[in-house]
VEXPADREN-930861 format. One line per field, with one value per residue (C-alpha): x, y, z; residue number from 1. Coordinates in steps of 0.02 Angstrom, whole numbers. Example, Ala and Ser with C-alpha at 12.3 -4.5 7.8 and 13.67 -1.06 7.14 Angstrom:
// residues 2
u = 615	684 .
v = -225	-53 .
w = 390	357 .
resi = 1	2 .
//
This chain:
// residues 711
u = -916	-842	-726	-747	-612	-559	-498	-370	-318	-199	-251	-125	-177	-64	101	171	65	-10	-100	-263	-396	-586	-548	-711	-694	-873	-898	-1010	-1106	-1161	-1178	-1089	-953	-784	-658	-470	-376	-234	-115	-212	-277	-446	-508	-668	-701	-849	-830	-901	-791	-818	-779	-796	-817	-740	-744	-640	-672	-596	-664	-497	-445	-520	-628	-564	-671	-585	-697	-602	-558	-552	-589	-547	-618	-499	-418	-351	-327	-224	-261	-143	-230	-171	-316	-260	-269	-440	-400	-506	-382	-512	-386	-225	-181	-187	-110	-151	-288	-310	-192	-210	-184	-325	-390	-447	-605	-623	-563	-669	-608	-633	-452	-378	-217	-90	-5	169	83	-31	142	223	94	107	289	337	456	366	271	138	111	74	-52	-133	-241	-332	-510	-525	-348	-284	-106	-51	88	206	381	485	304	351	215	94	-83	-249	-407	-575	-564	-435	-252	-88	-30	-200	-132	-8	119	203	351	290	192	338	318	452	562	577	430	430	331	250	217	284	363	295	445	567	491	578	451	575	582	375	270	131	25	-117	-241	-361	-475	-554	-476	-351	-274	-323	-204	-79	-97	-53	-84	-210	-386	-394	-319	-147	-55	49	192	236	419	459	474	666	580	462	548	639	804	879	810	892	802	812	722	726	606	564	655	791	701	807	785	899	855	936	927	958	861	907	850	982	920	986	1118	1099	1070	926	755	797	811	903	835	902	864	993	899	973	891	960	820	830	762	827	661	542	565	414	253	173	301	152	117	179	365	341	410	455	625	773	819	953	886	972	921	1002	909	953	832	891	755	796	665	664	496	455	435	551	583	680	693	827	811	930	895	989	915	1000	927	951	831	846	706	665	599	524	509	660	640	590	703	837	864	849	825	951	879	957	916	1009	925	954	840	842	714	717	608	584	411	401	259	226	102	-39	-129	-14	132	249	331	459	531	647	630	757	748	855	843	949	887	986	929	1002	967	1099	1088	1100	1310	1309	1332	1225	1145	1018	1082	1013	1013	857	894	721	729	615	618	477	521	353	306	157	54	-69	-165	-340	-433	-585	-586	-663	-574	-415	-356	-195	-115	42	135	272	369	366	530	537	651	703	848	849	889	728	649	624	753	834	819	637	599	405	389	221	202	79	-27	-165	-274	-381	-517	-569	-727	-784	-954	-1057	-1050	-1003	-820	-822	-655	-647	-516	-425	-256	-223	-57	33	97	236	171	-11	-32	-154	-267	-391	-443	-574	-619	-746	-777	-908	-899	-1053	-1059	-1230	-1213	-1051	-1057	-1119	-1030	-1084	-960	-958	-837	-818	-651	-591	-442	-307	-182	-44	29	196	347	319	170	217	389	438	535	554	630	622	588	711	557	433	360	377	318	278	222	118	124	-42	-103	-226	-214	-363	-465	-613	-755	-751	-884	-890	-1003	-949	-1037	-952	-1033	-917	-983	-896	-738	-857	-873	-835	-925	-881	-946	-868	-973	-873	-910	-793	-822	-658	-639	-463	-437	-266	-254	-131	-183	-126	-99	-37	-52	98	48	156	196	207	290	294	174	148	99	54	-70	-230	-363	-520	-676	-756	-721	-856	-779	-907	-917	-929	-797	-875	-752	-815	-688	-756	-685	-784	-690	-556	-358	-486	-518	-592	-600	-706	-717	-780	-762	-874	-798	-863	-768	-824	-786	-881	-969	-1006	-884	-797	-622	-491	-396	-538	-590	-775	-794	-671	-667	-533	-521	-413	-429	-296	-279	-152	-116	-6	6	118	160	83	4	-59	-155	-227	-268	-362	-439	-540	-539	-697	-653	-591	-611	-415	-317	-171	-72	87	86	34	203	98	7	190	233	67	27	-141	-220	-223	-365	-515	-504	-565	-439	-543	-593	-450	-440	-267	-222	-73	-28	82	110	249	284	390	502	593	506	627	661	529	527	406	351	221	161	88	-9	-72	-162	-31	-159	-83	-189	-54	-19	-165	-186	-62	78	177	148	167	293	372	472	546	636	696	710	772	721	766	633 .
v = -2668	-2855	-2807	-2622	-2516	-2328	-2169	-2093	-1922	-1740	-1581	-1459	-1256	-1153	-1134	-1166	-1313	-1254	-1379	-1316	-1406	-1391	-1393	-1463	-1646	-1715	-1875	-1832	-2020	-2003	-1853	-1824	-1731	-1739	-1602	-1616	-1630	-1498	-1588	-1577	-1737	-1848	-2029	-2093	-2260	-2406	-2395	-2529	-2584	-2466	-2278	-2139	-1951	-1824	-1647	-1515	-1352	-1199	-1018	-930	-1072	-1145	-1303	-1486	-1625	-1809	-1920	-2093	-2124	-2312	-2416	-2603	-2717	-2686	-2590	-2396	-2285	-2141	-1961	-1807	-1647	-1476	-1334	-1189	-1017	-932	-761	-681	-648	-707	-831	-698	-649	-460	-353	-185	-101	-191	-256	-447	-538	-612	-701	-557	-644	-638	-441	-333	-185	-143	-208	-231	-319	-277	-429	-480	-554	-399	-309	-398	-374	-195	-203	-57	-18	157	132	255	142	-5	72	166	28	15	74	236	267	420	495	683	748	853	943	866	760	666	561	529	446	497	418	461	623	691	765	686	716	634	465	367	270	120	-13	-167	-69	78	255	291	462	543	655	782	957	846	694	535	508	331	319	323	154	27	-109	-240	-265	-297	-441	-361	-208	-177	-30	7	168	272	353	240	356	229	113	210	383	561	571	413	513	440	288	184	106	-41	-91	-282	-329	-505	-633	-745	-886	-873	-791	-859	-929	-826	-712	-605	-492	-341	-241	-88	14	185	348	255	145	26	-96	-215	-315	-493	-568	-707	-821	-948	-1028	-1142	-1265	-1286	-1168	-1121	-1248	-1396	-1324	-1162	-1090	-923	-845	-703	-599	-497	-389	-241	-135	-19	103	218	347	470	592	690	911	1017	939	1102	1251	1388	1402	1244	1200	1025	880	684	693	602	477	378	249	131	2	-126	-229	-365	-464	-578	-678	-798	-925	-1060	-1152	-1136	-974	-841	-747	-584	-503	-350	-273	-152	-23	90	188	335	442	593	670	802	919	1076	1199	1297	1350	1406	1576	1616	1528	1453	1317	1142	1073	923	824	701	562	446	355	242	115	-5	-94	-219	-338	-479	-568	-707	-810	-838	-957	-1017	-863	-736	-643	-498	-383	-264	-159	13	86	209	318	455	551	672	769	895	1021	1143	1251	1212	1357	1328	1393	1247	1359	1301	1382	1384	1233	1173	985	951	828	718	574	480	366	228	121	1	-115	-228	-367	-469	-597	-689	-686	-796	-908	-787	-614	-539	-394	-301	-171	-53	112	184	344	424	549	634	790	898	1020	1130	1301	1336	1296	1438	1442	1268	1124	1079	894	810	687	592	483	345	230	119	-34	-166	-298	-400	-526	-650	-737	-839	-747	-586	-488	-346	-232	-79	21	184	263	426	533	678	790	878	1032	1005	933	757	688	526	433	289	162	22	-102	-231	-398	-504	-636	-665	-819	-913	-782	-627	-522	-345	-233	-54	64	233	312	494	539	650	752	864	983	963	1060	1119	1182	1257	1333	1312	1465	1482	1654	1666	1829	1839	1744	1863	1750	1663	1513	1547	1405	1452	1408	1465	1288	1188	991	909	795	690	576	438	297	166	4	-105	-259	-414	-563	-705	-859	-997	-916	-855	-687	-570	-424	-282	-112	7	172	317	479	579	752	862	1000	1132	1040	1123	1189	1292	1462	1638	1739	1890	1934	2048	2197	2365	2417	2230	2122	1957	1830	1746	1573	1498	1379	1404	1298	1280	1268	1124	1001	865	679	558	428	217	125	-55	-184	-336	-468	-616	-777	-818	-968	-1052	-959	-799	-659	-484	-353	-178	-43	108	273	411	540	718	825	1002	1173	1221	1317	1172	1262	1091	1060	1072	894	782	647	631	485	343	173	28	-113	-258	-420	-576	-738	-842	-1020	-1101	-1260	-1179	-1016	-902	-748	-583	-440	-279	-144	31	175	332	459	594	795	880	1036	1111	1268	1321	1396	1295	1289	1437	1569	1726	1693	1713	1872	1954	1979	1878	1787	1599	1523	1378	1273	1104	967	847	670	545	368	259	75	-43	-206	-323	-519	-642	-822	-954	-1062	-1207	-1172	-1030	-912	-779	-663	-513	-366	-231	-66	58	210	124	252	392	509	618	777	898	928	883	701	569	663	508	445	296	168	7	-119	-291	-376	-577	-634	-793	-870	-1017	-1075 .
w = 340	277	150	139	61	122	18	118	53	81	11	10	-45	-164	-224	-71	-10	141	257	362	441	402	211	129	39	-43	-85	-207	-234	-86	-51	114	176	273	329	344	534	570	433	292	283	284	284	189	262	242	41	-71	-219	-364	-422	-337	-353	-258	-237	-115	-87	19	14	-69	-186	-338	-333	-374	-429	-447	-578	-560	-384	-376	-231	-199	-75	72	5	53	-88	-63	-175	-148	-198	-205	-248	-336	-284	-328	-418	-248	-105	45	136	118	308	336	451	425	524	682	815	769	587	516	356	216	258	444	447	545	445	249	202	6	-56	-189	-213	-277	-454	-465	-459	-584	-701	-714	-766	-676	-543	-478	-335	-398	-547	-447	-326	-445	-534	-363	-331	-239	-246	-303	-366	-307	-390	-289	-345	-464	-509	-351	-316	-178	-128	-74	9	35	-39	77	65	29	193	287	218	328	241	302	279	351	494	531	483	362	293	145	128	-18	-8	146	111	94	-105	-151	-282	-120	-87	-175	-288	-306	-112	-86	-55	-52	-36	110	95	236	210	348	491	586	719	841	796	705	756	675	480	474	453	254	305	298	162	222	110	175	113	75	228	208	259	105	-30	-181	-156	-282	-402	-543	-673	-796	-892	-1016	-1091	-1161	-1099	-1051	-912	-839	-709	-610	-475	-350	-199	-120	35	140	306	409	536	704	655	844	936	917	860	790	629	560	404	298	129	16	-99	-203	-347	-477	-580	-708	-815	-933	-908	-1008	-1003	-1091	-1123	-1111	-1115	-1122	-932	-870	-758	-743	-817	-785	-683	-741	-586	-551	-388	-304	-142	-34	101	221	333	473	577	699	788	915	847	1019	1122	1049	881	838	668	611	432	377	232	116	-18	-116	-278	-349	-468	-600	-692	-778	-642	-785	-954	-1034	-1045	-855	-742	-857	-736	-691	-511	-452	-277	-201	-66	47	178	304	392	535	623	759	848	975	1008	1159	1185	1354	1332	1229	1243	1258	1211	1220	1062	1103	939	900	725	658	510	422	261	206	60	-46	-163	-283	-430	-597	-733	-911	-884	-755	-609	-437	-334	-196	-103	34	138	244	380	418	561	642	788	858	1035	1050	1194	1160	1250	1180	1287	1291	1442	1366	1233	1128	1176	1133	1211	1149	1250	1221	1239	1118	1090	941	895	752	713	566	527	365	307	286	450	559	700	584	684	762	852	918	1034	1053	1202	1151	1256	1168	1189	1075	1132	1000	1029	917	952	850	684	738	784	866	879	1007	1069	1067	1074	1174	1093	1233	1076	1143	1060	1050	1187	1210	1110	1105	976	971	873	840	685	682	552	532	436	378	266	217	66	143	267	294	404	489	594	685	688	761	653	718	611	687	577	515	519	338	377	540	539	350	263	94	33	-170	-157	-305	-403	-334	-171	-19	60	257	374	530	695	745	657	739	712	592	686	607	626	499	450	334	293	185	95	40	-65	-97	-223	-282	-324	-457	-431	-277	-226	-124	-81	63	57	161	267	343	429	446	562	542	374	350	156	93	-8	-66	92	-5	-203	-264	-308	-374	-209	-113	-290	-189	-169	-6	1	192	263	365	448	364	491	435	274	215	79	51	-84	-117	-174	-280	-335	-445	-464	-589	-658	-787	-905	-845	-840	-870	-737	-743	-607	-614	-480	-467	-346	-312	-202	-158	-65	8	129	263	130	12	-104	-209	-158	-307	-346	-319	-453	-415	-526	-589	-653	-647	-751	-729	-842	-867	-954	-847	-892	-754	-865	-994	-893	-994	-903	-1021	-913	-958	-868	-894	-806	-836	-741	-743	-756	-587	-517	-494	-473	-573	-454	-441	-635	-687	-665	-690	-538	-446	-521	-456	-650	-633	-463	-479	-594	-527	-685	-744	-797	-940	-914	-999	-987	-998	-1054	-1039	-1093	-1031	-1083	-973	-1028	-903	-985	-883	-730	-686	-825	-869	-1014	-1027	-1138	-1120	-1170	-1057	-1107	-1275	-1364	-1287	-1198	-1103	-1009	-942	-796	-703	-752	-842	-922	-982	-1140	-1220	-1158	-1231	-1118	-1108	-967	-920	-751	-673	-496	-422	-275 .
resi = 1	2	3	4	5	6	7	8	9	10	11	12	13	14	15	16	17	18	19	20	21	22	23	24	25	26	27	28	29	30	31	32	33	34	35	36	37	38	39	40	41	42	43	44	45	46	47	48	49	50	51	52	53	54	55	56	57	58	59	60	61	62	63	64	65	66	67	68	69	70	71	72	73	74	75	76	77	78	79	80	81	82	83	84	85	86	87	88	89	90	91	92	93	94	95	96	97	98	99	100	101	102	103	104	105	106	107	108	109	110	111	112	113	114	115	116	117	118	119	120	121	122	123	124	125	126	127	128	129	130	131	132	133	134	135	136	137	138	139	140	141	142	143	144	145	146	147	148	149	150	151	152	153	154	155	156	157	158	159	160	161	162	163	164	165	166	167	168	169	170	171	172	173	174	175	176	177	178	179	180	181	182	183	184	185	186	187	188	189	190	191	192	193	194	195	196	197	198	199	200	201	202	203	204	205	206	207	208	209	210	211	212	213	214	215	216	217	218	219	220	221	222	223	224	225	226	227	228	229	230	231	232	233	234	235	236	237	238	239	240	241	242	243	244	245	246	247	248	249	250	251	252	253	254	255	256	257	258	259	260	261	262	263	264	265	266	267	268	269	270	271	272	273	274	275	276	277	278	279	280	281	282	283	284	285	286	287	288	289	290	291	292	293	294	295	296	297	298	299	300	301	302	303	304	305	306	307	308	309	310	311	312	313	314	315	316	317	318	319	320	321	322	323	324	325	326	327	328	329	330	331	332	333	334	335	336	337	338	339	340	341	342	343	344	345	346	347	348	349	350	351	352	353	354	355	356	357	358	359	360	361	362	363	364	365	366	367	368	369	370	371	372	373	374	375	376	377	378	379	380	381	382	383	384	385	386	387	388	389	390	391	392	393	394	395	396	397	398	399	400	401	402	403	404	405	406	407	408	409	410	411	412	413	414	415	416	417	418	419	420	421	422	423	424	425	426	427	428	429	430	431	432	433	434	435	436	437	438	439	440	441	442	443	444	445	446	447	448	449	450	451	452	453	454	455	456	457	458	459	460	461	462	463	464	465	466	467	468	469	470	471	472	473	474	475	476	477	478	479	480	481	482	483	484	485	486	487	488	489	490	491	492	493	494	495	496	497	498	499	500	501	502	503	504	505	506	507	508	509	510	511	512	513	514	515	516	517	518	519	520	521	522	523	524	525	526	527	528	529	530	531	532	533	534	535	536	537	538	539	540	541	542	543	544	545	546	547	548	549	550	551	552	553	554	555	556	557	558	559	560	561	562	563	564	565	566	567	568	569	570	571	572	573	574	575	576	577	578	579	580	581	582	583	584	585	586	587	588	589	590	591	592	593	594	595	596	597	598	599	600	601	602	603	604	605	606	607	608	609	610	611	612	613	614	615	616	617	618	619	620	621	622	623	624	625	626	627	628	629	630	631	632	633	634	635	636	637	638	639	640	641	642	643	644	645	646	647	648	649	650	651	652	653	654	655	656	657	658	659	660	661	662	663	664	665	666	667	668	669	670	671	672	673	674	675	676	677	678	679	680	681	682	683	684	685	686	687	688	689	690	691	692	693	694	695	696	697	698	699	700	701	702	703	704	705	706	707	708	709	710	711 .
//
């Protein structure tokens, strides 16, 4: 057209001004509608002199409209517009649960994200605290009210947890102690439910937690911070990023992170001295972590993190008047992980990686005359060697094959005959299809247990995508569980304190058929829907119970671990996320969850019902941000025999109580000042319920903290 004028225009997404094509730009006068190329950028030509409307949209991010886009006769006028990020995660890339990464959105699997701003705005810098908040996600308490996470209705130790897709050590009464994991180093958080033995193997039949540490390419330059609180909380955290350029030669980059952490906590003895030897541990935690990545843009890229962690913990192991003692445990572990990943070509590529772990954890009794006693150091390792190959035969196919070895060994005191080690030799494949509007996932991964011998478990997930809203999607899963050394070969003697705890190694390992369909309903970064209802059927669910009561004749109670024939969780997990006014967002979910025997007999430390609720005013203008957060918890069927010390003495057998409904809510409010300093304050636990010790046992907190980070 004579004389026409053009709008020529970049959209960029989020904070750090991504580029994608397909992103949708309206010119809304006319009504028609372009997409971005590969760069982020489009061209409206054949425009009349006049103004102009424009709006661009992209599923993740919020909506822009541009009112006064003014064209001249031959003229080009260039727009730059960068779209916000929606307060629904659908465009965060996910790596938990299948062999590929994909979009939140394009997942054939039920996955949800923590991420690094839904951690900062619980102000904590316990794991447990952070993960708790999430739908369907419950907190076990273990010694020393160690912490540790359920799914689905099923045990502690039917939950795999991972550091950035590696198993990791430091597992207390046998499983893995979330506060060992430290906050300050995380990105984000991915939680897939169901059993994923197929892709992870032994100890995935509830599903996997995925703790994904920060990348050096993409985290803050530098970053400093503190914090103090209640009970002596205190909080210290830096690090440091940087990525050099042809440092190595042309077309290469080498990236690394420094992060270290200090946390504290004076602790909390006696909430309920009657029948109770339980309290909030004092701790003393401290972490240092270095990541080195090296690519050449091109074919090649190889990664190294290092890890150090050390702790030591100290509680009252009773009431005063029937041990007299307190219980010191310490930590030190040591990580390191390596990797290299070579494209081939286009379609394909190899990943070779080694994963080493140690923990060595002490224990000891101290008496109120200081002397100790009862030492002992437990010695837990773990080794993973992983070859992988990824290629796509057809445009629409990936297939993803591999084989690792799995090593893990542990030497205690306590361990019958003191030093025991497992080797699993793994081979497992993935074929992914996509077609039309439709994924399918299959595949499988067969274990050779060097104990238990071999073992297969399948897998299949479907994702349709009905509308550009709607996706429904389903999956099968066999979970597999070996049982552990505790439960095997552990030896406990306290026949001083009237019983003994006896593993056996006549244990059969848990296997399990899982399902799960799952609805999601995505409008207008509006509001976001999801449902994910669950069934999982358990057969030798491993529990542990009274083997012998102490009687006159026999005074010591024997505490072991059997198989239970059969074992039934089913439930629905809902999650509403709504924006509603502008800087305003609200999130509910809900859980139902019944879990029971053989003999439909309920089984003890199972919330059947529960409901989360998240809301938050956050104002990027002026950087203010203010979130609150609550949950109720219904009653729960439990047993009082870890807190009950009669039951240990033989003077009465352990007691099937119920634990009362509570609900809890914090507060927490953060405000940015010159782009780079941040000061906070919150409260957690406002109205200070506490239900002891089968629910929350800490009351109410205060805190503050400041934190500085350069980009």
């Amino acid at each position: 057209t004579l004389f026409a004028g053009t709008i020529k225009g970049r959209v960029t997404l989020g904070t750090e001004k991504a580029v994608i094509s397909g992103i949708s730009v309206t010119l809304l006068d006319k009504k028609v509608r372009f997409g971005t190329d590969a760069n982020g950028e489009f061209i409206i030509p054949n425009l009349t002199k006049g103004i102009y409307r424009l709006e661009v949209m992209q599923l993740g991010y919020k909506k822009a409209v541009l009112n006064n886009v003014i064209v001249e006769e031959d003229g080009t006028t260039e727009v730059e517009i960068n779209l916000a990020e929606s307060p629904f995660q659908l465009n965060e890339v996910v790596v938990t649960g299948s062999l590929n990464k994909h979009l939140l959105k394009d997942s054939p699997v039920v996955t949800e994200i923590i991420s690094r701003k839904d951690i900062e705005k619980t102000g904590s810098s316990d794991l447990s605290e952070v993960i708790k908040a999430q739908t369907g996600v419950e907190l076990g308490t273990s010694i020393g009210q160690t912490q540790n996470v359920r799914l689905q209705g099923l045990n502690k130790n039917q939950v795999l947890v991972l550091v950035d897709g590696e198993r990791v050590t430091g597992k207390v009464d046998d499983a893995v102690d979330l506060g060992q994991i430290p906050v300050n180093m995380i990105e984000k958080i991915e939680v897939v439910k169901g059993p994923l033995s197929s892709v992870y193997g032994s100890d995935a039949l509830g599903g996997v937690v995925n703790i994904i540490t920060k990348n050096p390419r993409n985290a803050s330059q530098f970053h400093i911070s503190a914090e103090g609180g209640s009970n002596g909380k205190q909080d210290f955290e830096v690090s440091a990023a940087q990525s050099f350029e042809d440092i190595l030669g042309d077309s290469n980059d080498v990236a690394f992170l420094i992060n270290a952490g200090l946390n504290k906590y004076f602790g909390i003895s006696h909430y309920d001295s009657s029948n109770s030897f339980d309290g909030i541990p004092e701790y003393d935690r401290r972490n240092a972590d270095l990541k080195l990545s090296f690519s050449d843009h091109h074919k090649l890229q190889a990664d190294l993190k290092l890890g150090y962690y050390e702790d030591y913990m100290i509680w009252q192991a009773s009431k005063v008047d029937f041990y007299q003692v307190k219980t010191k445990a310490t930590n030190e572990k040591k990580t390191v992980s390596g990797s290299v990943n070579y494209t081939i070509d286009e379609g394909s590529h190899l990943k070779v990686s080694a994963h080493l772990s140690q923990n060595d954890h002490g224990s000891v009794k101290i008496s109120n005359t200081k002397v100790e006693s009862d030492y002992n150091l437990a010695v837990e390792e773990l080794q993973t060697y992983r070859a992988q190959y990824a290629f796509t035969p057809y445009t629409s196919s990936i297939i993803t094959v591999g084989a690792e070895r799995n090593i893990e060994g542990a030497q205690s005191g306590r361990l019958n005959a003191g030093a025991r080690t497992i080797t699993n030799d793994v081979a497992y494949l993935e074929d992914e299809w996509s077609l039309w509007n439709y994924t399918l996932s299959f595949g499988g991964r067969y274990s050779d247990n060097s104990v238990f011998g071999g073992f297969f478990a399948p897998r299949v997930s479907l994702r349709y995508k009905a509308t550009e809203k709607l996706t429904f999607r389903g999956s099968y899963g066999r979970g597999y569980r070996a049982p552990s050394f505790i439960e095997l070969f552990f030896e406990f003697n306290h026949a001083g304190l009237s019983y003994i705890v006896a593993g056996d190694p006549t244990l059969q390992p848990e296997t399990s058929h899982g399902y799960n369909f799952g609805i999601d309903y995505a409008r207008d970064n509006l509001i976001w829907f999801r449902a994910n209802f669950y069934y999982n059927s358990v057969t030798n669910l491993i529990e542990d119970y009274i083997k012998h009561n102490a009687t006159t004749a026999e005074p010591i109670t024997i505490f072991s671990y059997k198989n239970i024939a059969e074992a039934v969780t089913k439930g629905v997990d809902v999650d509403i996320d709504m924006a509603p006014f502008t800087y305003c967002a609200l999130s509910i979910g809900y859980n139902y969850t019944s879990a029971v025997d053989g003999n439909g007999i309920e089984l003890p430390f199972r919330t059947p019902h529960s409901v989360t609720l998240k809301t938050s005013y956050e104002n990027q203008e002026d950087g203010t941000i203010i979130s609150i957060r609550g949950r109720w918890y219904d009653m729960k069927v439990v047993n009082d025999r870890r807190q009950n010390n009669n039951t240990l003495t033989g003077q009465v057998t352990e007691s099937i109580v119920t634990s009362p409904a509570y609900s809890v809510y914090d507060l927490k409010a953060m405000q940015t000042f010159f782009e780079r300093f941040t000061l906070s304050a919150g409260i957690n636990n406002i109205l200070d319920k506490t239900v002891f010790p089968y629910g929350n046992v800490k009351g109410r907190e205060y805190y503050a903290g400041i934190r500085y980070q350069l980009q």
